[in-house]
N, C-alpha and C positions, 0 to 999 in steps of 0.2 A: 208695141211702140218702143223705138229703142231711146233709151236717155240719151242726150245731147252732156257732150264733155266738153270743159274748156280746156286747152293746151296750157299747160303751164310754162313759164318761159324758163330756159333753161339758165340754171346757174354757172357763170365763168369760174373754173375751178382757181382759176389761176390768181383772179381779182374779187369773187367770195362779190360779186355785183349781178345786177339785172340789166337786159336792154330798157331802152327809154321804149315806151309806150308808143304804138301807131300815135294815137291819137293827140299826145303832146307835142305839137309842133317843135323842129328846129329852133326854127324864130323866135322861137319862146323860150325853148331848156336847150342850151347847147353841150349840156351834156351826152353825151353814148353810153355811157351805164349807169344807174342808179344803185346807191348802197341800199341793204333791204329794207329799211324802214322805210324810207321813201318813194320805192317802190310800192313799199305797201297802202302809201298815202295815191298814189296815182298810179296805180299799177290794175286796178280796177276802173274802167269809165265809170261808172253812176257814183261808185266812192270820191273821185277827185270831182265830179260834178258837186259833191256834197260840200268839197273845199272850197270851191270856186261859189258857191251860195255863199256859205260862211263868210268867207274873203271879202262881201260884198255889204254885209251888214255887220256894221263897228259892236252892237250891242248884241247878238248874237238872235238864236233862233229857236225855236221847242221843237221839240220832234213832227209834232201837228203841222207848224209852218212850213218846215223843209219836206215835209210828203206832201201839203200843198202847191210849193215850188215845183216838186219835182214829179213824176208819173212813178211811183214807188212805193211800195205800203209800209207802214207804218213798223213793223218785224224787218224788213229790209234795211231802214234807215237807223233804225237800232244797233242796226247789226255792224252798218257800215262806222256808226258814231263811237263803239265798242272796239271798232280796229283801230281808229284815228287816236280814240284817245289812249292805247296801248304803245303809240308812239308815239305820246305827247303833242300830235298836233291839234288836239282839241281840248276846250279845258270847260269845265260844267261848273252851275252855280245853281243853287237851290232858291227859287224864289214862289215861297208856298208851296204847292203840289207840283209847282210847277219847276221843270228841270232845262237852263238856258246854256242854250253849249255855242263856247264862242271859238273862232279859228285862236288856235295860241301862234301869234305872228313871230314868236321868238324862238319858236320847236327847230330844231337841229334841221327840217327839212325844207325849211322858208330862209333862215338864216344863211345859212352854210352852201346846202346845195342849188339854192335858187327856185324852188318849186314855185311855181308861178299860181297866183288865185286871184 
């Protein structure tokens, strides 16, 4: 059985940016390239799904929540909360065992470029 690869999108040498994502509407991000950290934020669908939860609740969310939101398991949603907050679009707080990661609405990718959630 052969693995399945994802395409990577190709880097503009010239501009050091990404295309906007199929799935990011026009209407939405009228940008045509994203710089890489924000692509990183929505450059993946189930990742910018992760944003778009976030986005939706002011007081943020546990890991358990957002894999119950979402059809994703638990290692997945980890994974994807570990890129976000590598580019500061997510920010975690410790309350007991419990670990509550909220969208940081001021990160360079919601401010600046307009990343919609």
């Amino acid at each position: 059985m052969k693995k399945k690869t994802q395409k990577k999108p190709i880097l503009s040498k010239s501009q050091k940016t990404y295309p906007r994502p199929s799935w990011v509407p026009d209407s939405i991000l009228s940008e045509k390239e994203l710089c890489p950290d924000c692509f990183k934020v929505v450059g993946e669908r189930s990742r910018y799904n992760v944003v778009c939860i976030l986005g939706k609740e002011k007081d943020g969310l546990t890991v358990t929540e957002i894999t119950k939101k979402l059809s994703l398991t638990q290692p997945t949603i980890s994974h994807h909360l570990n890129a976000l907050q590598s580019v500061d679009a997510v920010t975690v707080t410790k309350n007991g065992t419990e670990r509550i990661f909220k969208l940081n609405r001021e990160a360079h990718c919601f401010e600046e470029c307009k990343i919609p959630y």
